[in-house]
C-alpha positions, -999 to +999 in steps of 0.1 A: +000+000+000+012+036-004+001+071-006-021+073+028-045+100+032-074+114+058-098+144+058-078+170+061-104+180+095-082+154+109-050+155+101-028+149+130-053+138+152-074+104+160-092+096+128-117+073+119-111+066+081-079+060+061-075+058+026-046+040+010-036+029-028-027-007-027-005-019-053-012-044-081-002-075-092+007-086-126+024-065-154+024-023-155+030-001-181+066+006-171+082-021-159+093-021-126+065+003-114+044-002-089+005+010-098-025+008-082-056-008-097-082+005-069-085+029-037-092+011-004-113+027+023-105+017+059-129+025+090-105+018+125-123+009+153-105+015+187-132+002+207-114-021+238-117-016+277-107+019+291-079+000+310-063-012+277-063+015+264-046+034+288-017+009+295-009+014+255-005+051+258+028+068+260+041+088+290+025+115+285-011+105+277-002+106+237-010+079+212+023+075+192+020+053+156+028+016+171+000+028+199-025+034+174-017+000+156-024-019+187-053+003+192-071-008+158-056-043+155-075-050+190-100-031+178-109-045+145-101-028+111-127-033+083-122-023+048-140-009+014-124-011-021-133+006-052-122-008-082-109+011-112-118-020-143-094-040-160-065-029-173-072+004-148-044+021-131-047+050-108-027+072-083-033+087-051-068+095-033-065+137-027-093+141-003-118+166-010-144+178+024-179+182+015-186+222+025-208+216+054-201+184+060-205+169+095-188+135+093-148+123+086-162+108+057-183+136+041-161+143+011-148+131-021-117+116-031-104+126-065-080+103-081-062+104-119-065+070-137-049+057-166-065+028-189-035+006-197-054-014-222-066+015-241-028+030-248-016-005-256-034-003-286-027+034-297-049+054-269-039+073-243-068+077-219-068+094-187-092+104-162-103+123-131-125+105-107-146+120-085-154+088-055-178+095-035-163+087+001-199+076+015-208+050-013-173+040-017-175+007-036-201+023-056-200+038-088-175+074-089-195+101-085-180+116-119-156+109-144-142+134-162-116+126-199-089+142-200-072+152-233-033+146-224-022+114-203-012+124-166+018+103-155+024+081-131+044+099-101+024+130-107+011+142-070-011+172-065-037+182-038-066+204-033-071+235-024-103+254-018-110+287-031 
């Protein structure tokens, strides 16, 4: 898995939701780089006895990274995936806040894809999609062609005006 990312409401903080590319199996583009074929949506749970949870807290009352780990592994991790297609390869997740939005999950994620199959025979087909992050294994929420191909390794965010 790579390219992690939360609401940015919670950034640095406890967080409910993570969303992560994981990477695929079985021949890229490029050789020797590592693509994603879908977005995965997990939902962490940190729900154990008040005790437990305090004995895995640092010195100080914090919740460092291994904490957390033993947090939601006790806890119980569950997870969403949302497939590009065959012969589908896509980038990061860039979360995107719905304005007004009350839970972590209110939002989009926007994503650039690339259709592998459809440039092996002459095309070059990119994509913006628009994922809804509360019907994630649903169908995106938009899909917008692009005229040019975005690269692999290109990495961008958003920023509201």
């Amino acid at each position: 898995m790579d390219f992690p990312t939360v609401s940015p409401k919670v950034v640095g903080r406890e967080n409910e939701f993570g969303y992560f590319a994981p990477f695929a199996k079985g021949p890229s583009l490029r050789a020797g780089v590592g693509v994603s074929n879908s977005l995965r949506k997990y939902k962490f749970s940190s729900e154990q006895p008040q005790q437990e949870q305090q004995q895995q807290q640092g010195q100080h009352g914090e919740v460092g990274f291994p904490q957390v780990h033993q947090l939601r592994q006790h806890g119980g991790v569950s997870s969403e995936q949302h497939h590009y297609g065959e012969g589908v390869s896509g980038q990061e997740g860039i979360f995107v806040p719905r304005p007004g939005g009350v839970k972590e999950d209110d939002g989009w994620l926007l994503v650039f894809t690339f259709d592998e199959a459809a440039a092996a025979n002459g095309g070059h087909h990119s994509e913006l999609r628009i994922i809804d992050a509360q019907n994630f294994s649903g169908p995106p929420a938009a899909r917008i062609a692009l005229p040019q191909r975005v690269p692999y390794g290109f990495h961008g965010t958003f920023v509201p005006l």
